[in-house]
N, C-alpha and C positions, 0 to 999 in steps of 0.2 A: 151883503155879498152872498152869490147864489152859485153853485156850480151843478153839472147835470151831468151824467155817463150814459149815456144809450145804445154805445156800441161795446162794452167792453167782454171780452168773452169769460168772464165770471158772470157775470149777468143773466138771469134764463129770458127764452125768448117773451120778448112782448113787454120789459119790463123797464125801468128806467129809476136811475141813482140820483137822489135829489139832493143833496149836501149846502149846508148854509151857516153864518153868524151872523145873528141879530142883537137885536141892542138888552143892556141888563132890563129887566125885568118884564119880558116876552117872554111867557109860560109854553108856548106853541106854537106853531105854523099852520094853517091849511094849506094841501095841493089839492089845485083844482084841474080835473080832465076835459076834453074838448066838449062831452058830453054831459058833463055839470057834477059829474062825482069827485065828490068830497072827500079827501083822507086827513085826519086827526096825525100829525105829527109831533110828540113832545120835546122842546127844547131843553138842556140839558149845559150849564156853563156858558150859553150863550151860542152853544153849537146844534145843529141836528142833522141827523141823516135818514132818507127813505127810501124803502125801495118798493119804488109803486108799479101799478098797472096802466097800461095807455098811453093816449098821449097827453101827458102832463102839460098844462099849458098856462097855469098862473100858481102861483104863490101869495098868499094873504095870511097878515098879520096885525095885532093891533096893542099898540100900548096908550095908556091914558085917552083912552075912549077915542084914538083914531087910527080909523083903520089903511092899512098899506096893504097897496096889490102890486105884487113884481111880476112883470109877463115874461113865461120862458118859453122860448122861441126857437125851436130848428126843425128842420124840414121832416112831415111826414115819413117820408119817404126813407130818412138815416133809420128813423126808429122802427121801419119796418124791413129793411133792406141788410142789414149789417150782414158784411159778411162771416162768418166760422170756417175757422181752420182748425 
């Protein structure tokens, strides 16, 4: 399970909230940006949370030597567009 925030006005600009549970003995997540950077996220209970740069665009994970990629997906345009009040 994967949830994502890119508008939310705690958030600073540019940046986006990655929140997830994966399965017991997943030490980690990678998020992956459109651009091929890589962030090291450690899981913790089976939960994690990041708050990354860009546009965030996969999720990869791996236990017993296979690995999962979860595509996360919304429009350019929210993550750069939100509006501030």
């Amino acid at each position: 399970m994967i949830a994502f925030d890119v508008c939310s006005s705690g958030l600073p600009p540019g940046h986006i909230r990655v929140s997830g549970l994966v399965l017991d003995g997943v030490d980690n997540v990678t998020l992956k940006d459109v651009e091929g950077k890589e962030t090291l996220v450690p899981v913790q209970e089976n939960g994690f949370t990041a708050l990354a740069t860009g546009h965030v665009a996969e999720m990869e994970w791996a236990k017993e030597g296979v690995v999962h990629k979860v595509p996360i997906t919304y429009s350019e345009s929210i993550a750069n567009s939100c509006v501030s009040n």
